[in-house]
C-alpha positions in Angstrom: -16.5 1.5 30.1 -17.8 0.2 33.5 -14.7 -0.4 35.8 -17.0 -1.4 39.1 -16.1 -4.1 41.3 -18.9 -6.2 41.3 -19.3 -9.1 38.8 -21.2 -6.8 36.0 -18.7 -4.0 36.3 -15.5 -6.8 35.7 -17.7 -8.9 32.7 -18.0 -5.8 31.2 -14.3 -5.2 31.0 -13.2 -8.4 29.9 -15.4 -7.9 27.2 -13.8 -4.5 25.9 -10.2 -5.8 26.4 -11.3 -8.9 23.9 -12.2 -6.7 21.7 -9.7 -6.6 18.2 -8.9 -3.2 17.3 -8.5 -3.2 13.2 -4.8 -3.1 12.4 -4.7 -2.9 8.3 -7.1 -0.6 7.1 -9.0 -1.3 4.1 -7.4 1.0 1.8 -4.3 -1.0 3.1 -2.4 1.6 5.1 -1.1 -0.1 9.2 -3.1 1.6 11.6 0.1 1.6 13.9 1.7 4.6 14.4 5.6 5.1 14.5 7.1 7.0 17.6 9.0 10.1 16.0 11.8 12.6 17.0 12.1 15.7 17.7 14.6 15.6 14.6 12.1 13.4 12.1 9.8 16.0 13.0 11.1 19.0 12.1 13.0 18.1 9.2 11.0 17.7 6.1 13.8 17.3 3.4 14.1 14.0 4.4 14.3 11.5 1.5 11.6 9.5 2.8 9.4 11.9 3.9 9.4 13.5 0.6 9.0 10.5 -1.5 6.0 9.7 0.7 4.2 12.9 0.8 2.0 14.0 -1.8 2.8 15.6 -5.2 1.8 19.2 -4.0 3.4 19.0 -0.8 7.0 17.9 -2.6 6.3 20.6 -4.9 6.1 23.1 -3.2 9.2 21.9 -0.8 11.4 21.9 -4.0 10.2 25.4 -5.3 10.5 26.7 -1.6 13.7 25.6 -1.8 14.9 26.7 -5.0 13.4 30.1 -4.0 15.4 30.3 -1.2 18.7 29.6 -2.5 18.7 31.8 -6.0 18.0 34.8 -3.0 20.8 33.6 -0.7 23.4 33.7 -3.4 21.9 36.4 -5.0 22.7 38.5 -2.2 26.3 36.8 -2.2 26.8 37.9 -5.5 25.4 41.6 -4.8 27.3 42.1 -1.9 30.6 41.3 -3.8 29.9 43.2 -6.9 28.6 46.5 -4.3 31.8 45.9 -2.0 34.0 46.2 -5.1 32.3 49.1 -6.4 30.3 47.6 -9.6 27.1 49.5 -8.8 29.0 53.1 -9.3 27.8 55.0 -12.1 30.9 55.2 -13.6 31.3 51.5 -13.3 28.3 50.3 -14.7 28.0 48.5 -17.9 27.2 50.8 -20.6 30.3 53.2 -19.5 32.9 50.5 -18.3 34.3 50.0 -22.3 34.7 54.0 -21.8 36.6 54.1 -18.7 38.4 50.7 -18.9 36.9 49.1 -15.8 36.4 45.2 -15.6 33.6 44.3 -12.8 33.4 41.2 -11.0 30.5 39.4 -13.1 29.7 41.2 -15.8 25.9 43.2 -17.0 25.4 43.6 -12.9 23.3 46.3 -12.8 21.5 45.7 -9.2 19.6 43.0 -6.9 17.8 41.9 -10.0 21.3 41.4 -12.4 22.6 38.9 -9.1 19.6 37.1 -8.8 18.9 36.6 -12.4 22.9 35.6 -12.5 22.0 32.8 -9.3 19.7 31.3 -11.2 22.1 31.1 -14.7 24.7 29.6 -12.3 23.0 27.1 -10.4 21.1 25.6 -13.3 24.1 26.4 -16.0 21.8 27.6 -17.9 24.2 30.4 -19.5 22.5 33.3 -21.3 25.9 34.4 -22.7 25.8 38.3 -21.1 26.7 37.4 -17.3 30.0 35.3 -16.7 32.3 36.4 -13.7 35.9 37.6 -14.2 39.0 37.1 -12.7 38.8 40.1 -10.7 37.7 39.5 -7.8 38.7 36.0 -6.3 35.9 35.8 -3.7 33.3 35.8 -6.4 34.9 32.9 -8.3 34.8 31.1 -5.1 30.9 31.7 -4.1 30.5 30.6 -7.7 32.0 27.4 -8.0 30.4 26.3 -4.5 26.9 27.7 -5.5 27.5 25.1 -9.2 28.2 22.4 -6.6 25.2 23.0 -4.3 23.2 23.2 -7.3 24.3 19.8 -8.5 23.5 18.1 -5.5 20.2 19.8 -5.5 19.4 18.6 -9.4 19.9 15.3 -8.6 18.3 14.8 -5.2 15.5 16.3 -6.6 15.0 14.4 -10.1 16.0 11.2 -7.6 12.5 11.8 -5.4 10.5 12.3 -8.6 11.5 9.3 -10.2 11.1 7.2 -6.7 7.3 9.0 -6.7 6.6 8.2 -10.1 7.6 4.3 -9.8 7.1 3.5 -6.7 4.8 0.5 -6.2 2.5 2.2 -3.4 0.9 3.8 -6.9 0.6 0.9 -9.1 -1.3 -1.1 -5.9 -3.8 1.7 -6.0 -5.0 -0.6 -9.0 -5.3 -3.3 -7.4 -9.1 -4.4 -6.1 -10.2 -6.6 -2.9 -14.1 -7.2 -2.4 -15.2 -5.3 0.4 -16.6 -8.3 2.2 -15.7 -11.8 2.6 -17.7 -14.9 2.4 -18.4 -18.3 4.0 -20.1 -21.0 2.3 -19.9 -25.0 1.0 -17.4 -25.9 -1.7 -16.4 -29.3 -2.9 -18.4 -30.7 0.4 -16.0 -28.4 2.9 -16.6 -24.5 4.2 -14.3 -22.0 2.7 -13.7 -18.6 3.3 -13.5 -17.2 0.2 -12.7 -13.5 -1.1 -12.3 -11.7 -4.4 -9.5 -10.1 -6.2 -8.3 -8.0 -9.0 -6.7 -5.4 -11.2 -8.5 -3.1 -13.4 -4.9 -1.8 -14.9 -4.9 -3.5 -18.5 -0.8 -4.1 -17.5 -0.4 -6.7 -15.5 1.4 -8.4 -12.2 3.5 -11.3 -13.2 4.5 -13.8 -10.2 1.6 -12.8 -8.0 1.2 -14.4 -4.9 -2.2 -13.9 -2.7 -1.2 -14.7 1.2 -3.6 -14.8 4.0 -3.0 -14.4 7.6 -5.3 -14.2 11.0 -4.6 -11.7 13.6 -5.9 -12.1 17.3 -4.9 -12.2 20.7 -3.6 -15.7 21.8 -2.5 -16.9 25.4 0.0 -19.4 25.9 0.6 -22.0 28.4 2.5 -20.3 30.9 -0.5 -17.8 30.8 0.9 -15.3 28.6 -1.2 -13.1 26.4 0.4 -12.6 22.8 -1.0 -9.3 21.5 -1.8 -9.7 17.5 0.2 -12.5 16.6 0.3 -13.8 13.1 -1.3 -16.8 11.6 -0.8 -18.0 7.6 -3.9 -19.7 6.5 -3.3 -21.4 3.2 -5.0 -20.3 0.4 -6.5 -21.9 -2.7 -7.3 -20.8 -6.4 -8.0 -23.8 -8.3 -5.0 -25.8 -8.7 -2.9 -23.6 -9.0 0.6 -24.3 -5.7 2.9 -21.3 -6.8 1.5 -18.1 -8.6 -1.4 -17.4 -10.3 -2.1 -15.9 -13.6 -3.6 -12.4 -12.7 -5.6 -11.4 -16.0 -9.1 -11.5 -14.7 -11.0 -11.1 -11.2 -10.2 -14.5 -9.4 -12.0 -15.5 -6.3 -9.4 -16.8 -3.3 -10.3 -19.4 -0.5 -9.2 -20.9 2.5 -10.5 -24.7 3.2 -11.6 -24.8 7.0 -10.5 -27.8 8.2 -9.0 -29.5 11.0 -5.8 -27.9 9.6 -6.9 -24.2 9.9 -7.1 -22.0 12.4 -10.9 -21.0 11.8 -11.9 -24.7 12.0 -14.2 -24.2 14.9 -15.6 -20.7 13.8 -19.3 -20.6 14.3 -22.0 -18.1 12.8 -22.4 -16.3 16.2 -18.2 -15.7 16.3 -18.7 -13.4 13.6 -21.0 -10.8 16.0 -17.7 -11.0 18.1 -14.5 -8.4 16.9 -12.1 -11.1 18.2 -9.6 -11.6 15.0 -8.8 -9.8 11.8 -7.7 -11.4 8.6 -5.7 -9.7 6.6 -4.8 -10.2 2.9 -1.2 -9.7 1.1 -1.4 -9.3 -2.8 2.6 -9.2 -4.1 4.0 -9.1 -7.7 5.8 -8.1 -10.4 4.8 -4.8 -12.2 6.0 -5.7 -15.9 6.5 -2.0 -16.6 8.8 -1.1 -14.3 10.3 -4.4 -13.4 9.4 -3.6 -9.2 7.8 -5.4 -6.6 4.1 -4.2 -5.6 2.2 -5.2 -2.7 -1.4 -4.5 -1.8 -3.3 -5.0 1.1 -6.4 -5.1 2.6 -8.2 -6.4 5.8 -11.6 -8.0 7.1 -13.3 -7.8 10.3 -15.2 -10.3 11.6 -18.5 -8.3 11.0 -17.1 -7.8 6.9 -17.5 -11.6 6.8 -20.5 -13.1 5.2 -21.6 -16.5 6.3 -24.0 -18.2 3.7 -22.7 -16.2 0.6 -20.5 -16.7 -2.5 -19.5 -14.3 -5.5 -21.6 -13.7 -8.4 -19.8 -14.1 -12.0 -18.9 -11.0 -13.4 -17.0 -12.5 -16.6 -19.1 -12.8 -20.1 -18.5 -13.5 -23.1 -19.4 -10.9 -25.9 -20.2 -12.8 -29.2 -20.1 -9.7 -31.5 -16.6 -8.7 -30.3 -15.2 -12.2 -29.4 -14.0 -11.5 -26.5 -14.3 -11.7 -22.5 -15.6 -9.2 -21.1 -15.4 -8.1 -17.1 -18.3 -6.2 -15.1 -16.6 -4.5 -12.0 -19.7 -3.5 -11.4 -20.6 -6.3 -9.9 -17.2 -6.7 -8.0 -18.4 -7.0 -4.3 -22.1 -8.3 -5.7 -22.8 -12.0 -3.4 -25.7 -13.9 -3.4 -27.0 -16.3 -0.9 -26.7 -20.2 -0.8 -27.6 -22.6 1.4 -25.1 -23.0 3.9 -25.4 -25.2 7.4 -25.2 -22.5 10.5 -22.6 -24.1 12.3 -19.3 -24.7 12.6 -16.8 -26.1 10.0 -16.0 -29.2 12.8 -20.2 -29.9 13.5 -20.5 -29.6 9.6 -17.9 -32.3 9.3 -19.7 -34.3 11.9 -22.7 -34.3 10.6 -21.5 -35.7 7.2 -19.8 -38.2 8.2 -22.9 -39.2 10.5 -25.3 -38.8 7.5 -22.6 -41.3 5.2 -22.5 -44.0 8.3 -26.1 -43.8 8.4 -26.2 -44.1 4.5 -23.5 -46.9 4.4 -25.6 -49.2 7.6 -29.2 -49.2 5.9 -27.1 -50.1 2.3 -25.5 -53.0 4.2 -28.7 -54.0 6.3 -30.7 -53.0 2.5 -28.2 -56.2 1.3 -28.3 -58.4 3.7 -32.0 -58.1 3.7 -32.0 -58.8 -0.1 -29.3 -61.6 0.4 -31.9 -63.8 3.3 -35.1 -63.2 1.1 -33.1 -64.6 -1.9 -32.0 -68.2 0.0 -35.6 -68.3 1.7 -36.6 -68.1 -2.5 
């Protein structure tokens, strides 16, 4: 970047800093980054983290972990059973009927008797052979705490799992947005028009499609607001509320005096000045949660003179409807006026006066050359 003093060197720079940076990525993750602590950092049994790490990450966490503590009270449980002389040969268990010994957990035979005996107790699982006795009271207390830590672990664990397996980042993986956007006439107005859809067979009840725009604005007193957020109102037909989600729909925003983008021109769109970013939210009728998708598109993404091709048939053979993702970001061109949304409004209502005077002067023409009849 040039940073001179002389005009070049400053037009240069204003240029970069009006440059938007994309902010939702296209595979919907914020391209904003979170400051973290020294604490957040370092500890990675964090419910959160966890639940948002990947499924072989979290795996091997739990099994890590599980590791780690049969060894830890496996060494508990040796060190009690060698303290109080278990491991003797005239102590162990084929001879203790004989001599009329009673260990502290019983079939201990070495390190592999405790830690087969840590994982019995921390998962109850209760083979039947080892159970600890009353004789030794330190050993009934490293038992009952390692059954309570074991708990704890159980259901922390089968709590992340179930949060990973339902949680609605993974059903919005289904859900589609074109990779471009499009600009072109409908019903007489310029509309900014994207496509959406799911190719789950389940679908989103309640779904709600929100748009937004995201630049740089300055206000009066000559502040500059960094990314500030703009609804544009969107359209699907008639449809006010929800929509019904069963098939590829195609969004659009009207631009008119009312939006936002009302005096966006062809030659904007070489400019990386806004972002406009797209919210799909609903209500997954599996699992009864929330989902939300999203996706963004740059002013280069945008298309001006194209609209969607249809990708619905119908198949007569099987009587039914039939959807071609294939063609799911396919456009083709129509004739669209390269100007702005105002001009284009301008123009047509120029073009109607102009239509509406040569009518009236076409009458009163008619109207003089019937009385001179």
């Amino acid at each position: 970047m040039l940073t001179g003093r002389g005009p070049v060197g400053t037009h240069v720079t204003r240029e970069k800093k009006n440059i938007h940076r994309r902010m939702i990525k296209k595979n919907g993750l914020c391209n904003v980054k979170q400051p973290r602590s020294h604490r957040q950092r370092f500890f990675v049994l964090s419910y959160e983290k966890l639940v948002d790490s990947s499924w072989t990450t979290t795996l091997s966490i739990f099994l890590a972990v599980l590791f780690l503590s049969w060894t830890c009270f496996a060494i508990f449980y040796w060190l009690i059973c060698f303290t109080h002389g278990d491991f003797e040969p005239n102590h162990l268990p084929e001879v203790q009927k004989i001599n009329h010994y009673k260990p502290c957990i019983y079939d201990m035979r070495g390190f592999s008797s405790a830690f087969l005996f840590s994982m019995e107790a921390q998962h109850t699982v209760g083979y039947g052979i080892k159970a600890p006795t009353d004789q030794c009271a330190e050993a009934i207390f490293v038992n009952s705490i390692h059954c309570i830590i074991g708990f704890i672990m159980q259901g922390f664990m089968a709590a992340v799992i179930f949060s990973k397996m339902t949680k609605p980042r993974v059903r919005s993986q289904t859900l589609m947005f074109s990779k471009n956007a499009t600009i072109s006439p409908r019903n007489g107005k310029l509309c900014l028009m994207f496509r959406v859809g799911d190719i789950r067979p389940r679908y989103i009840n309640q779904t709600k499609v929100r748009l937004f725009l995201i630049k740089s604005m300055k206000t009066r007193e000559e502040e500059t607001l960094p990314h500030t957020q703009t609804e544009l109102k969107t359209h699907m037909d008639g449809c006010s509320r929800s929509i019904f989600f069963n098939w590829p729909i195609v969004m659009y925003h009207i631009l008119d005096q009312n939006s936002p983008l009302y005096y966006l021109a062809p030659s904007d769109l070489c400019q990386q000045r806004f972002e406009i970013m797209v919210i799909i939210e609903g209500t997954d009728e599996n699992i009864g949660q929330v989902t939300q998708a999203k996706s963004s598109y740059m002013p280069k993404e945008i298309l001006w003179g194209y609209r969607f091709e249809n990708l619905i048939k119908f198949d007569e053979l099987r009587e039914e409807y039939e959807i071609d993702f294939s063609k799911f970001h396919d456009v083709t061109p129509v004739n669209t006026p390269l100007c702005s949304p105002v001009y284009y409004e301008q123009y047509a209502k120029m073009q109607k006066n102009i239509l509406s005077k040569s009518s009236e002067l076409s009458y009163n023409w008619l109207v003089t050359l019937k009385e001179e009849i």
